[in-house]
C-alpha angles and dihedrals in degrees: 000000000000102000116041133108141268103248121183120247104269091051088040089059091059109055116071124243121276109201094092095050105124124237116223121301111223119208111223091223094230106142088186113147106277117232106234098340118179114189112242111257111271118249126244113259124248098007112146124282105189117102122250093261120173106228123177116250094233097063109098115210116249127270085246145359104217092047089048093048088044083058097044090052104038106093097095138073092273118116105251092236078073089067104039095051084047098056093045087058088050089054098047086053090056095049110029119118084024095064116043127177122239109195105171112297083342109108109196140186132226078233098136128174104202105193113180117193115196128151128281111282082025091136098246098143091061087045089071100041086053094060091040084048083054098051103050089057095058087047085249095124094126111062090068103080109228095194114116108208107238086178148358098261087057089056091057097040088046087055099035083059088042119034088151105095130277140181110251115201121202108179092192121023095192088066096049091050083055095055092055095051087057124096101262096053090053102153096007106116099044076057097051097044086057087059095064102102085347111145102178126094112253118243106262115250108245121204128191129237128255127264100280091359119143102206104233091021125112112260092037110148086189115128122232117268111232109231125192120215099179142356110295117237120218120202101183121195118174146167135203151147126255090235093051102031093058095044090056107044126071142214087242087053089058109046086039083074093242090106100045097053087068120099094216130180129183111211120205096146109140106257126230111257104247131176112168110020117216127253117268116271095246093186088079093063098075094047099038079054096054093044085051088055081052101052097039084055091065115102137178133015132342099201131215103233152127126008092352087052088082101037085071103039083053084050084052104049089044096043082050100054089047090054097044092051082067123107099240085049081175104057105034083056085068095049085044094055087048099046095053079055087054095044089059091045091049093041089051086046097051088052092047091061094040107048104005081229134112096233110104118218134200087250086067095044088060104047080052097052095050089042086047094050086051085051088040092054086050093049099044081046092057101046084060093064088050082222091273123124091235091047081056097057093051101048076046088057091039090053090042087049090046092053097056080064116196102345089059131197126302122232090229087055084053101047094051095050091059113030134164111021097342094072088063088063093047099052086059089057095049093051088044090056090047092054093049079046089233089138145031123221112203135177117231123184112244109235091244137037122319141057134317110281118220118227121182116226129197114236086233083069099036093112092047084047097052087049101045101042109021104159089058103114124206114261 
């Protein structure tokens, strides 16, 4: 495979070969009646996935798992968070359905959506093949699931074969919100969106036979049913753009629950400048595939108690009352009773790859909590746009207007920025912004001759403002 590294020969004799690894199977999406199908045999829940490597005894695993991948992928322009939120997905994946929460009387999966938002040209595409690059090595291919949804019905039948968990990959979550908008995958996503921290067995999907059909008779035109034998699991990782991600969700998406139950976390962090990235440090395969064996190996409850019990009962009441200062009080209380949800999955994940246990530790709880706050920003972002795309182009034209700081943004600034019919649109979102009272507009005499120009102010600058300019009137 293009990419990987040269490894020497001791290292090289441990990773598997890679030729036969399977692109993604696509589903054609024909739904047509199948002649003598007999559903593959489901698999057994919770065997290992993890591929016979020999690994030499005198290898010790690594402290931990996330900090070791961060470092192995960390050689390109992509801000490291990236990594670490993509290989917390990995892990969840790996464990889910083995590990499960108990917080009080609240049971909880290891069931995590990972979305990460970056700009266009972000490298979000090579974010994911690093992390599949990673696995192999650690014979770890087939965790990831290489199956491409062509309808609804194959979702289900894909989940109802494999309940164990899987990582799912969407490259680009903006295309896969399109698919289920189309006609095949009519209901699919409500149903999708029930699996998340579901345990309970979905009702099989019963189809009935053809006019004259025998079903298991040659001949039959009856389509498979599609039988459940156990909860399924969903490990979602999946990249977009803010442009694209915003004009493709929907406020109904988001007070339905499908939205909230996504970790998302927008990335503008300034990249490295980087040329020419560096080969990939070999010598952590070996170890991150010792501490995997480790992880797999956990089974049964990690349990919410004691001391920590109140940590995070003291995290929960402050993270609410955050939530609930905000404009849209409703809807952010939705994203707030998911995120305490998250805030247990990411806290259980970050002790797994520490200590390969199921005793949770107040290291763990920290690296959660300041995960959780960058989730949380993104989060709080988003609700201001109300998940519209004209609510999108406002919170755009706030952010433009705060970063001009006191001195704000002048109308002639504005206009020519937007001319011709766009500028229409924008004075509706100004107006919008002043009545919110987001923003100030204020006259201020030019030096010369002419007339008083108008510069809009954000209200986080109002006191600079008042300091800097102080004989600017309101207008």
């Amino acid at each position: 495979m293009n990419g990987l590294p040269h490894t020497d020969p001791t290292v090289a004799s441990l990773v598997p070969d890679l030729a036969g690894f399977a692109d993604p199977v696509s589903d054609s999406g024909n739904d047509q009646p199948q002649q003598n199908v007999t559903p593959d045999p489901l698999p057994q829940q919770n065997q290992s996935i993890i591929e016979p490597l020999i690994l030499p005894d005198a290898t010790e695993p690594c402290s931990d798992f996330i900090s070791s991948y961060v470092t192995y992928a960390d050689r390109l322009e992509l801000p490291p968070i990236m990594h670490e939120l993509t290989a917390l997905t990995g892990i969840a994946a790996l464990v889910n359905g083995k590990i499960t929460i108990k917080n009080g009387g609240q049971r909880v999966s290891l069931d995590i959506w990972t979305l990460l938002i970056s700009s266009s040209g972000g490298g979000r595409n090579t974010l994911a093949s690093l992390f599949r690059e990673c696995l192999r090595s650690c014979g770890l291919a087939s965790l990831v699931s290489t199956e491409s949804w062509g309808s609804g019905m194959a979702m289900q039948e894909s989940f109802a074969k494999c309940p164990d968990a899987k990582l799912h990959v969407w490259e680009e979550m903006s295309a896969m919100m399109l698919k289920f908008q189309q006609r095949d995958f009519q209901g699919a996503l409500e149903w999708l969106t029930n699996l998340y921290d579901n345990f309970e067995i979905p009702p099989a999907v019963r189809y009935r036979a053809g006019k004259g059909s025998k079903p298991g008779k040659p001949g039959s035109n009856k389509t498979p049913d599609i039988v459940f034998t156990a909860p399924p699991r969903t490990n979602l990782l999946s990249l977009t753009s803010e442009a694209w991600f915003l004009d493709k969700t929907s406020e109904i998406q988001a007070k339905g629950g499908f939205t909230p139950r996504w970790c998302p976390l927008i990335v503008r962090e300034p990249g490295r400048f980087i040329a020419t990235p560096a080969e990939a440090d070999a010598s952590l395969l070996v170890p991150m595939t010792k501490k995997l064996r480790l992880i797999e190996g956990c089974r049964g409850e990690m349990r919410v108690e004691g001391a920590l019990q109140k940590e995070y009962q003291k995290w929960y009441e402050q993270m609410k009352r955050r939530f609930m200062a905000q404009p849209n009080a409703g809807l952010a209380e939705v994203f707030a009773n998911r995120h305490r949800v998250h805030f247990l999955k990411l806290w259980a994940l970050y002790e797994v790859s520490l200590s390969a246990s199921l005793n949770l530790s107040k290291a763990s709880f920290d690296r959660a909590v300041a995960m959780c706050r960058r989730i949380e920003e993104t989060i709080l972002t988003l609700l201001k746009t109300g998940f519209t795309s004209e609510g999108a182009e406002s919170y755009s034209l706030e952010e433009r207007i705060l970063a001009t700081g006191a001195t704000g943004l002048s109308q002639t600034e504005l206009c020519s920025s937007y001319r011709g019919g766009k500028f229409r649109d924008v004075k509706d979102r100004v107006s919008m912004l002043l009545s919110s009272g987001l923003i100030e507009c204020f006259e201020r005499k030019p030096t010369g001759r002419g007339r008083p120009a108008r510069f809009y102010v954000h209200r986080d600058h109002l006191d600079q403002h008042e300091k800097q300019f102080p004989d600017d009137k309101r207008a």
